[in-house]
N, C-alpha and C positions, 0 to 999 in steps of 0.2 A: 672484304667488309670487316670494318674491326668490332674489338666485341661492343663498344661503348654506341655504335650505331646498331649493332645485334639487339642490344639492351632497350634499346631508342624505341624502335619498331612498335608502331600503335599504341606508347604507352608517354600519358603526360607527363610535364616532369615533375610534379609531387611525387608519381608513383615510382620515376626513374629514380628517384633519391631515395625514397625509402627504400625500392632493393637494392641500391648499390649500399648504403647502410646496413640491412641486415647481413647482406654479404659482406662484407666486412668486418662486422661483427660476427659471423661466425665462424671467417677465418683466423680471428682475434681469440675466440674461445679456446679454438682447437688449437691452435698454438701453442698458447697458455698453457692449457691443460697436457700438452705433449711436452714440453718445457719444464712445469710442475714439477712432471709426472720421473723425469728422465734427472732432474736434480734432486727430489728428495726421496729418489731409493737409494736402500743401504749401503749398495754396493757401486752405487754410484756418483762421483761427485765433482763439483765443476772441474777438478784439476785433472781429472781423469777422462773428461770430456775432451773427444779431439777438437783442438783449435777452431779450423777451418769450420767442422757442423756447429760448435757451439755462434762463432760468429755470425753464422750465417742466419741463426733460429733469433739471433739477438738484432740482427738486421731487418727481419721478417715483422716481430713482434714490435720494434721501434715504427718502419713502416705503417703497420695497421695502427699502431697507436695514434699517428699523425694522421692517418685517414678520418679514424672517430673524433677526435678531436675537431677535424675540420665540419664533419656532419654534423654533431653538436651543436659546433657555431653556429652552423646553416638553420636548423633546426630553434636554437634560440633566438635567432633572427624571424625565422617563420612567426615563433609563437607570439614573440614582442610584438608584431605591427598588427592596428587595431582595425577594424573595419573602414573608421575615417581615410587611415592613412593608403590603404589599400586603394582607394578611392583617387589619393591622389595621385599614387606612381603611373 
């Protein structure tokens, strides 16, 4: 079973959106904030950052960027449609 049917399991999908959104946002957070955190110490700085981790956290953070982005959408789409239109879908 994968997780995205795990996720599924007794819950509609307003609710499946909203945790796959939170979860994503706060895997976006902590990233962020490990990212932040690991570039503006003293002693440390992008060029000194190995390659390989730094791509990888900048792949991770691109990623989640594109996920919220997508929920967003989703979600200003949700909030756009009026009760009429609901009616007709």
């Amino acid at each position: 079973m994968d997780h995205s049917s795990k996720c599924r399991d007794n819950v509609d999908e307003e609710e499946y959106m909203i945790r796959c959104y939170n979860t994503a946002y706060g895997r976006y957070s902590a990233c962020q904030r490990k990212t932040n955190t690991l570039l503006s110490t003293s002693h440390m700085h992008r060029d000194y950052v190995h390659f390989y981790e730094l791509s990888r956290l900048e792949e991770l953070v691109n990623m989640i960027n594109s996920h919220m982005h997508h929920y967003s959408k989703h979600e200003l789409f949700e909030d756009s449609i009026t009760p009429k239109q609901e009616e007709n879908l």
